[in-house]
C-alpha positions in Angstrom: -20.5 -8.6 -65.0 -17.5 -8.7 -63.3 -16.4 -11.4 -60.5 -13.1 -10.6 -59.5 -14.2 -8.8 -56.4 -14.6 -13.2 -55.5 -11.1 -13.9 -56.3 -8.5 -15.5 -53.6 -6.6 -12.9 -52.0 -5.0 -15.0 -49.0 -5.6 -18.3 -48.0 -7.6 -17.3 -44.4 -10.6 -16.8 -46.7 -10.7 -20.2 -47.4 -10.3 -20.8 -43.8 -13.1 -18.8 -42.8 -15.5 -21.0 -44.9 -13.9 -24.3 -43.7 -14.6 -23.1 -40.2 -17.9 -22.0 -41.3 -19.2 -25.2 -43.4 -17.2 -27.7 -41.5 -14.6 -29.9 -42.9 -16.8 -32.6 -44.5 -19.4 -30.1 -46.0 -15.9 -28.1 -47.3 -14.3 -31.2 -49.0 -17.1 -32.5 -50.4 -18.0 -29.2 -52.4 -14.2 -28.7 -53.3 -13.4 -32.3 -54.1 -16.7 -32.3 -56.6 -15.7 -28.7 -57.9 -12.0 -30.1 -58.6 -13.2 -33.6 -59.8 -15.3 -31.7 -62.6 -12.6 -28.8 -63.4 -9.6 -31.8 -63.8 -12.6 -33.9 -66.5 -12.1 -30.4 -68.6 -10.5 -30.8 -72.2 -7.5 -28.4 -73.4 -9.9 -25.5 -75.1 -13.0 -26.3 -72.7 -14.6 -23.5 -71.0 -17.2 -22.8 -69.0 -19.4 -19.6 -67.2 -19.2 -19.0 -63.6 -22.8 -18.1 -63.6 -23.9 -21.0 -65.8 -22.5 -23.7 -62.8 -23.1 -21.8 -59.5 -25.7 -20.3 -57.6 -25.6 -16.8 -56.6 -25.1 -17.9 -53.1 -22.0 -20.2 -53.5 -19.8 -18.1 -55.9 -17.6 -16.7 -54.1 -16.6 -19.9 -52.8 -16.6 -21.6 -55.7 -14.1 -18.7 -57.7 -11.8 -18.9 -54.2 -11.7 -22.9 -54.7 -10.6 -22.6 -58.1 -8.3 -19.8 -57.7 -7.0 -21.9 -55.1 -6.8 -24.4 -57.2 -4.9 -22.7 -59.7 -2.7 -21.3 -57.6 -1.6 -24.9 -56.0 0.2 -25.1 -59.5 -0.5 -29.2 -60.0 -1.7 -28.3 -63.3 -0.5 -24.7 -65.2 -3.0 -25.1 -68.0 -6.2 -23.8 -65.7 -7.1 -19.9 -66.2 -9.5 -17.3 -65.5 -10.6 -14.6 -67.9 -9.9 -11.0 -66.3 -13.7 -10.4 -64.9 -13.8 -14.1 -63.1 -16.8 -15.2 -65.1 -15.2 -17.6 -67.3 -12.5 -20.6 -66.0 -11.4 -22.7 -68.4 -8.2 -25.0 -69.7 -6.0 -23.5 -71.7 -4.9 -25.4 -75.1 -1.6 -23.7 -75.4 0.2 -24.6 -72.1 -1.2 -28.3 -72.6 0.3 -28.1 -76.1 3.6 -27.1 -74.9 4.0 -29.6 -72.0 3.5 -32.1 -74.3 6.4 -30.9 -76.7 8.4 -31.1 -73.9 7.6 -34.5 -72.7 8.1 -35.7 -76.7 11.6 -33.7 -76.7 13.0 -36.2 -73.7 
């Protein structure tokens, strides 16, 4: 299985489905999508497949490629296939050094 053929290549995309869905529709998937992902715990993970339905994936990966791309946080990844998002441990590790080293 192998997603990536879903993932954010330019911003229009995302334009496309705002146009499509309308605004309020848009936000309110995004803002629940973002809610959840920002809940996640250093080390959490989840499956693409095991959250979406078929019909709203590609959406959903943009969002959150979108989302990671925004940089607010730099601990959020994607595995190489887009099937599995998750928050990376290491990068929340080493933010945290820094803030102690201040």
């Amino acid at each position: 299985m192998d997603f990536s053929v879903h993932r954010l290549t330019n911003e229009a995309d995302l334009l496309s489905y705002h146009a499509q869905m309308g605004s309020a529709q848009f936000w309110t998937f995004g803002n629940k999508l973002f809610s959840m992902v920002l809940l996640m715990k250093p080390g959490e993970t989840f499956r693409v497949n095991n959250l979406v339905k078929d019909k709203n994936r590609d959406l959903f990966i943009k969002l959150l490629c979108w989302f990671i791309q925004s940089g607010a946080t730099p601990d959020f990844i994607f595995n190489d296939s887009f099937t599995v998002f998750g928050r990376q441990k290491e990068v929340f590790k080493i933010t945290q050094e820094k803030k102690s080293e201040k």
